[in-house]
C-alpha positions in Angstrom: -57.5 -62.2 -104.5 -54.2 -62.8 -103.1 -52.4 -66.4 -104.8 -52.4 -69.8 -103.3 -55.0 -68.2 -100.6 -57.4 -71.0 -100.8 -57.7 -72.3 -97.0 -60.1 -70.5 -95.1 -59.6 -70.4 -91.0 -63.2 -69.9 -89.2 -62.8 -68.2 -85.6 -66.0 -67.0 -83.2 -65.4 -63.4 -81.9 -68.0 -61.7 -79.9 -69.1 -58.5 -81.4 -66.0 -56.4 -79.3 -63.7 -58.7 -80.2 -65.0 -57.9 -84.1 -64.8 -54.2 -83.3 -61.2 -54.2 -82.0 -60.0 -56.3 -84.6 -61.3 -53.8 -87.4 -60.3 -50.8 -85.0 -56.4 -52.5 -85.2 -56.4 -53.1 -88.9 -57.8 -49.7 -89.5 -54.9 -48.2 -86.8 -52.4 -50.1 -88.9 -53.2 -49.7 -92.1 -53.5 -52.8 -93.3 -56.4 -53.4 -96.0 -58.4 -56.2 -95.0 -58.9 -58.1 -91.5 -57.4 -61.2 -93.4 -54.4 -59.4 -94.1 -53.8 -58.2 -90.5 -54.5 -61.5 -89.2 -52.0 -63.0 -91.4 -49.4 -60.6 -90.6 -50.0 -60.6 -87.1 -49.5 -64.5 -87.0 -46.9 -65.1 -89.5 -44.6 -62.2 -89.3 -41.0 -63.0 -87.7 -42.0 -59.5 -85.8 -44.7 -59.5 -84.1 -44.7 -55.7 -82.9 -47.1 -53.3 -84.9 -46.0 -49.5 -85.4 -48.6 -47.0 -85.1 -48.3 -45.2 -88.2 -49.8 -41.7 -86.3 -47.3 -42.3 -83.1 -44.4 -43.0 -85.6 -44.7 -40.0 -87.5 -45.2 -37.8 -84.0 -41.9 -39.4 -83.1 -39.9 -38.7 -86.5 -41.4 -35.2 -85.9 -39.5 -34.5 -82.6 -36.6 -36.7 -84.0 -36.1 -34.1 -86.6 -36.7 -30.8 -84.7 -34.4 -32.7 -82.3 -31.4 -33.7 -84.4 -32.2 -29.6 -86.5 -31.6 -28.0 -83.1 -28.5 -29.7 -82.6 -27.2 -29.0 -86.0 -28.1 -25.4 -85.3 -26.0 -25.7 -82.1 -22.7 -27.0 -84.0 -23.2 -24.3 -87.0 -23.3 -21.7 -84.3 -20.5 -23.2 -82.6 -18.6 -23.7 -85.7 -18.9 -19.9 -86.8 -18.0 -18.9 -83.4 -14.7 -20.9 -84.3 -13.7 -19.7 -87.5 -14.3 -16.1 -86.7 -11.6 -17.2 -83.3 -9.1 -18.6 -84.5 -6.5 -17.7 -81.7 -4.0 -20.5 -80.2 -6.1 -20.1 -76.8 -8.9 -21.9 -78.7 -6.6 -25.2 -80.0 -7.8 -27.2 -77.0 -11.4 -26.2 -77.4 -11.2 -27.0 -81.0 -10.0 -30.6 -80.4 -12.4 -30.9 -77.9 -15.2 -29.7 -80.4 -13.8 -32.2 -82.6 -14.5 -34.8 -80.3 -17.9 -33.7 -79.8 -18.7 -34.0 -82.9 -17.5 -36.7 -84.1 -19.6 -38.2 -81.3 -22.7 -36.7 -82.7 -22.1 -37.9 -86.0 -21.5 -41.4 -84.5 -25.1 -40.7 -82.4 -26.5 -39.8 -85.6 -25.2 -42.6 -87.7 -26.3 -44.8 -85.2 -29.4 -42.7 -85.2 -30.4 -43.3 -89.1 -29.7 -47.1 -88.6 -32.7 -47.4 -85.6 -34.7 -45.4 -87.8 -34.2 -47.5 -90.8 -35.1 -50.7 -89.0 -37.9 -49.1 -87.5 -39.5 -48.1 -91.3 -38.6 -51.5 -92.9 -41.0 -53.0 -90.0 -43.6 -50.7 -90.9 -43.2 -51.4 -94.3 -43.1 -55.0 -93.9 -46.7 -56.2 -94.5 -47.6 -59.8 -96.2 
């Protein structure tokens, strides 16, 4: 048992109420109805990640951002193998591309490190 958990709060649920509150602290992984409660209540976020939808999503994130990083390599070796004055503006404007996609992805990482440290976050 948890420290300084001595209070116990009694609440009536009808017997669905019971069932989607086990089905919700089984979908997010917490261990024990207690502990869901209290993160539900006392968390300064209050939205809950599906841990199967959030792993779907990092799935098409990364074939997402690896198809794009195919894209520039093939672009890139395209480049180097022309490197006539006819492609200078192209080059600057690849440049600019992709510094815009590493901005993107930057940007990208940061979302995606917020997102885990709420999942994370449990009492």
């Amino acid at each position: 048992m948890k420290d300084n958990l001595t209070k116990y709060l009694r609440v009536r649920l009808t017997d669905e109420e019971y069932k989607k509150l086990q089905a919700l602290t089984i979908k997010y992984q917490f261990d024990t109805i207690s502990d869901f409660v209290r993160h539900y209540l006392f968390s300064d976020r209050k939205n809950l990640i599906d841990p199967k939808a959030y792993l779907q999503g990092m799935n098409e994130l990364t074939v997402a951002v690896n198809r794009v990083g195919n894209n520039i390599n093939q672009y890139a070796k395209f480049m180097n193998k022309t490197k006539d004055v006819e492609n200078i503006a192209l080059m600057r404007e690849w440049n600019k591309l992709f510094a815009e996609y590493m901005n993107l992805l930057r940007e990208v990482n940061l979302q995606i490190e917020k997102v885990y440290s709420l999942k994370m976050e449990k009492i």
